[in-house]
C-alpha positions as CSV (number, residue, x, y, z in Angstrom):
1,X,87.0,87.3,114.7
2,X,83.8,86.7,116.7
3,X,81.1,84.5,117.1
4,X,78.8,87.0,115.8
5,X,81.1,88.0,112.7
6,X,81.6,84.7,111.7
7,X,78.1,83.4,111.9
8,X,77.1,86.6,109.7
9,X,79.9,85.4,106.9
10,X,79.1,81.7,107.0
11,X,75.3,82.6,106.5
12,X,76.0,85.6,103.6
13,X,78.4,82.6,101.9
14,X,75.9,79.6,102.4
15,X,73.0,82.4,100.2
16,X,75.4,83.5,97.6
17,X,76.6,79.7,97.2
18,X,72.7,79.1,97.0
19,X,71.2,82.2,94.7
20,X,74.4,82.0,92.7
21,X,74.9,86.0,94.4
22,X,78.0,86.9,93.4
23,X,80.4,89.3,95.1
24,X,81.3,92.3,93.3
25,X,85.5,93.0,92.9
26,X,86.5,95.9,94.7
27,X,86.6,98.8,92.2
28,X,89.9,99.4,90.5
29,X,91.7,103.0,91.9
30,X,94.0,104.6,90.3
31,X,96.8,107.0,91.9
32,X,98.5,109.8,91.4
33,X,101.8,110.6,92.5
34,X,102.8,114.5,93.7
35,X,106.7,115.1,93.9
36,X,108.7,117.5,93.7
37,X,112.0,118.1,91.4
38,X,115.2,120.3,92.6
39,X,117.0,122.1,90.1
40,X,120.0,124.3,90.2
41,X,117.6,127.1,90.4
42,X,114.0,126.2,91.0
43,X,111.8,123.6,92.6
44,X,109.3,122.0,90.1
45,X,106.1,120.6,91.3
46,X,105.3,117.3,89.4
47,X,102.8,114.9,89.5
48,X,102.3,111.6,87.6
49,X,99.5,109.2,86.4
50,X,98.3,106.6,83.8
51,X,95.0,107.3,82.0
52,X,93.4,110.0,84.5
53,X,91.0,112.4,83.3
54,X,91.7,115.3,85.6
55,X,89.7,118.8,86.3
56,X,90.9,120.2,89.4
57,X,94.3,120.5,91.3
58,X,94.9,122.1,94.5
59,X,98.9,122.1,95.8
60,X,99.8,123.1,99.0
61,X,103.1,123.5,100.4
62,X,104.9,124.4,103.8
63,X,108.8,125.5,104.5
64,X,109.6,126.0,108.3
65,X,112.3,128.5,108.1
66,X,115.1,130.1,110.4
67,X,115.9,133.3,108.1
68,X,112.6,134.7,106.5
69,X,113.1,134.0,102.9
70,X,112.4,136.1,100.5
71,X,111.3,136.9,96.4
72,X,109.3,133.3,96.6
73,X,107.4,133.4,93.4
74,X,104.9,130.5,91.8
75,X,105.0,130.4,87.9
76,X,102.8,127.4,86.1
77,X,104.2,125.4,83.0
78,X,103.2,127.7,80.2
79,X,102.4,125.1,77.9
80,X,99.6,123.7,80.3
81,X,97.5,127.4,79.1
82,X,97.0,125.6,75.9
83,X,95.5,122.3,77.5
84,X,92.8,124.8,79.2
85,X,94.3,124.9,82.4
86,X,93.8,128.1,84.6
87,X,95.9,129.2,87.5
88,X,93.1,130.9,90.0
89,X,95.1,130.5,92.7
90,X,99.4,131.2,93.3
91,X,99.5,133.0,97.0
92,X,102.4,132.9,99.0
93,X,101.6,133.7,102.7
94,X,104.4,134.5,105.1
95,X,103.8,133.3,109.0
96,X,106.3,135.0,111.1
97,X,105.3,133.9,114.3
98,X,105.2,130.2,112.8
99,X,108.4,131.1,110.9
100,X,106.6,129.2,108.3
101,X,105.9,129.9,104.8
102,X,102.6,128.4,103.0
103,X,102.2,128.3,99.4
104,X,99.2,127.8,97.6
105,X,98.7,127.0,94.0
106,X,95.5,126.1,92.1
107,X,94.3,125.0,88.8
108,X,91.3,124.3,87.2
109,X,90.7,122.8,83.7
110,X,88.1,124.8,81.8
111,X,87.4,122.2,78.8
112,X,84.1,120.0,78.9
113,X,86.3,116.9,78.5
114,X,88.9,117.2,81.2
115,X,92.7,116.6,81.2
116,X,94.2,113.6,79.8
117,X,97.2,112.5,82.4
118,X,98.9,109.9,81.1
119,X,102.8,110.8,82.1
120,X,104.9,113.0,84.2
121,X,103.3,116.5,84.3
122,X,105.3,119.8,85.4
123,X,102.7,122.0,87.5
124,X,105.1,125.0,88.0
125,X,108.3,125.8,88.9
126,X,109.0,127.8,92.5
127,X,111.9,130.4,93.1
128,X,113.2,131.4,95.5
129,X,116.1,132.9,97.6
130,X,114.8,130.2,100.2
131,X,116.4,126.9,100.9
132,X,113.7,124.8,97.9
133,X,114.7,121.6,99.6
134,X,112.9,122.1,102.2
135,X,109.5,122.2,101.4
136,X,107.3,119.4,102.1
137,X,103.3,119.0,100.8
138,X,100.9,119.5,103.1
139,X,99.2,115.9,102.7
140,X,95.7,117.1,103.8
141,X,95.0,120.2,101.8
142,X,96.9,118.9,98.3
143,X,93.7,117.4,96.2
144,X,93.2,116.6,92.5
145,X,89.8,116.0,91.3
146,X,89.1,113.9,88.2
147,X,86.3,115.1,85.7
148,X,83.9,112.7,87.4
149,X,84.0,115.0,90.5
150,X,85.7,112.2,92.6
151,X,88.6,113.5,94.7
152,X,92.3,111.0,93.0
153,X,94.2,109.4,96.0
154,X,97.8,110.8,95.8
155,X,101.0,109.0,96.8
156,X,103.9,111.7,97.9
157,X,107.4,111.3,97.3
């Protein structure tokens, strides 16, 4: 630390020790974690959170392949229609001179209140001929908005 730093925190201690200025806590942020599941026949996208009101997701995923794969498709959790969610978005583009495959799911919740996430939530399920294991989230284009319009930080695993 120098001089200059610590004469500016001695001097903002010495007035809030004066004025009785208190220093607000650092606001409390919640997380969401975005994983996904293997199965026998699919790979489900999952994410997971206590007491987030969520309007907007935005999942992006990459597979670097050797054989093109083919018959990828993107289906969302039919139950989540009923909690207002709509699916704009489930593109799968196809780089062959990356030999890279990009896939691109979105949802949006249409009710004035938001979601509620307060547990482990299936997004969708991917199939595929592909090898499922190895896609990977792309860290900087995977977003979820909560109703307040603030982007959600997000831990992957």
């Amino acid at each position: 630390m120098n001089f200059i730093t610590a004469l500016f925190l001695a001097v903002t201690t010495f007035f809030q020790s004066i004025f009785g200025i208190e220093t607000p806590p650092p606001p409390i942020v919640n997380t969401i974690r975005v994983y996904l599941v293997p199965t026998a026949t699919d790979l489900e996208i999952h994410i997971s959170g206590s007491n987030q009101n969520l309007s907007a997701i935005a999942v992006r995923l990459v597979y670097h392949y050797s054989k093109t794969p083919s018959g990828i498709t993107i289906t969302p959790n039919a139950l989540l229609f009923k909690d207002n969610w709509n699916f704009p978005v489930k593109k799968t583009i196809v780089n062959a001179a990356q030999k890279a495959v990009t896939l691109d799911l979105a949802a949006v919740n249409i009710s004035t209140t938001g979601y509620l996430l307060n547990s482990d939530l299936l997004l969708a399920k991917i199939n595929s001929s592909a090898g499922l294991d190895q896609f990977s989230f792309d860290q900087k284009e995977t977003k979820i908005y909560g109703k307040n319009t603030n982007e959600i930080p997000l831990i992957f695993n």
